[in-house]
C-alpha positions in Angstrom: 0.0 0.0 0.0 2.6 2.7 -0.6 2.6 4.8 -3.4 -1.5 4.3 -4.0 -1.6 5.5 -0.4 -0.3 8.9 -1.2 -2.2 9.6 -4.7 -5.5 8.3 -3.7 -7.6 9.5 -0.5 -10.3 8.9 1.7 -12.2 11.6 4.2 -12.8 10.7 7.6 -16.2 10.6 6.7 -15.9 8.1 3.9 -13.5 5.6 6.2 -16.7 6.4 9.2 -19.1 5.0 6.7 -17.1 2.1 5.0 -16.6 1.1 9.0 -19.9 1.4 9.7 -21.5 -0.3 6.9 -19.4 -3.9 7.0 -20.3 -4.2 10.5 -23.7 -3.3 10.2 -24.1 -5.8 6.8 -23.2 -8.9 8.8 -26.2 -10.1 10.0 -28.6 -8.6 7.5 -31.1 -11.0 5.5 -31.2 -9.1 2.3 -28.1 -8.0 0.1 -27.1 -5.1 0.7 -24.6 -2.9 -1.8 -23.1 1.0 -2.2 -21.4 2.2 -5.0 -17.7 4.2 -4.1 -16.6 6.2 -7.6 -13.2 8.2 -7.6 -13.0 12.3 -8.1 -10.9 13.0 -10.6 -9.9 16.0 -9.7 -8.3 15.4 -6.5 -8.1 11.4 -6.3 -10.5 11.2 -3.4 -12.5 7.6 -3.2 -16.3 8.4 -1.9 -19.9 7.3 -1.9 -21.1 7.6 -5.2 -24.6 8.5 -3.6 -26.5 7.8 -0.2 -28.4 4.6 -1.0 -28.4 0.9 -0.1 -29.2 -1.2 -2.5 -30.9 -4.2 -1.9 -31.4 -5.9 -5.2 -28.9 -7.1 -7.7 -31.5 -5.3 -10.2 -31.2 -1.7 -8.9 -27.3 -2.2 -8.4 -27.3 -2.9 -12.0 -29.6 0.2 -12.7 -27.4 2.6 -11.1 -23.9 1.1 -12.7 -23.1 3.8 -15.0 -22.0 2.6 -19.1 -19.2 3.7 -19.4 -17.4 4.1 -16.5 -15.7 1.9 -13.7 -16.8 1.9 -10.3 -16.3 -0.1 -6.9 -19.2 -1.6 -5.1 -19.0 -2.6 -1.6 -20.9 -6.0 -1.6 -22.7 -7.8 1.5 -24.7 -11.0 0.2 -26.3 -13.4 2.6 -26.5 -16.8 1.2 -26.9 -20.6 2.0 -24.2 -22.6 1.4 -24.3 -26.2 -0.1 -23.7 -27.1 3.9 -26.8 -25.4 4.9 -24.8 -22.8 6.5 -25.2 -19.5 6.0 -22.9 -17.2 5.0 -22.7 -13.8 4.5 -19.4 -12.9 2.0 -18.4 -9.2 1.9 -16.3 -8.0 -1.2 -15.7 -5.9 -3.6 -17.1 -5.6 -6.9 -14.7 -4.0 -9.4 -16.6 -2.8 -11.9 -15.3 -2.3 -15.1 -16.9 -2.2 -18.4 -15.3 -2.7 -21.4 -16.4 0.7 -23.1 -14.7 3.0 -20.5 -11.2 5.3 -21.2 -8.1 4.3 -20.6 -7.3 7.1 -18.6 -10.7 5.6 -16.2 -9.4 2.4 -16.4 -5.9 3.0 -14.8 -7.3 5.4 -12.3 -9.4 2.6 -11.1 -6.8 -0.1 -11.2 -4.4 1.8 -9.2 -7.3 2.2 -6.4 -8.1 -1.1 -6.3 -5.6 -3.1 -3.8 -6.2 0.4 -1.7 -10.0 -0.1 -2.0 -10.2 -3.3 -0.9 -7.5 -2.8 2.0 -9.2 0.2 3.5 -13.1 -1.5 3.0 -11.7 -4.8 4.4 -13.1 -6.6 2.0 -12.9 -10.4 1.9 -12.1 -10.8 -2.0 -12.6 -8.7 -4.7 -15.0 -9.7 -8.6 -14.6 -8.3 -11.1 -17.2 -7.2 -13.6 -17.3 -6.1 -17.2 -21.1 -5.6 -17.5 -23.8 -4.8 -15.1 -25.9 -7.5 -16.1 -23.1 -9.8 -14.6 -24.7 -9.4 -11.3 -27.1 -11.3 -12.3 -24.7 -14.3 -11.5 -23.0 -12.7 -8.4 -25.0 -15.8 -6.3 -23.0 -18.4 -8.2 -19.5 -16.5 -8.3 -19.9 -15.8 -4.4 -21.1 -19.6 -3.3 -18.9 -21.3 -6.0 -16.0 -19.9 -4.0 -16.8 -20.4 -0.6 
């Protein structure tokens, strides 16, 4: 986490909420997701927008075309072993029509992302109808 460290940053605020939202996602029954996006300008990481979403459907909705974004992820599921499990990643979200310039100011966020979210793993995604499958990816890997 060096040189990311210095380039990219987070607000108090913005570490507050990541904080607050994986420990308040562990025991919820329904998915829960929030989209992070990156300032250009001055390289800060933050909440795209104040909702919660709790389908896979309005996730998708709200994944812009053509540009990348990370999505916090917290999806309660049943394992094979009738366990159940609630994974929390990151979904790195990156279609295939963005820039360049987009694409390697995402990638250089991501290890950093992850890190300061905590987040178990991290998927990646070329196309918001790929969380249509996010069940499988998450359970397969358990």
């Amino acid at each position: 986490m060096g040189s990311e460290a210095r380039l990219y940053t987070f607000s108090s605020e913005t570490k507050e909420k990541l904080c607050k939202f994986q420990l308040g996602t562990s025991r919820s029954k329904d998915p829960q997701a929030i989209i992070y996006q990156i300032d250009k300008s001055t390289l800060e990481i933050a909440q795209a927008d104040d909702d919660v979403y709790t389908t896979m459907q309005e996730l998708a909705d709200e994944l812009p075309p053509h540009s990348p974004r990370y999505v916090l992820l917290s999806y309660p599921l049943t394992l094979a072993s009738g366990r159940l499990s609630v994974p929390y990643v990151l979904l790195y979200y990156l279609p295939v029509t963005c820039n360049a310039e987009l694409k390697m100011l995402y990638a250089g966020a991501k290890e950093l992302m992850r890190n300061t979210a905590e987040a178990g793993k991290v998927i990646e995604l070329s196309d918001a109808e790929d969380l249509e499958t996010i069940e499988e990816k998450l359970g397969g890997e358990q």
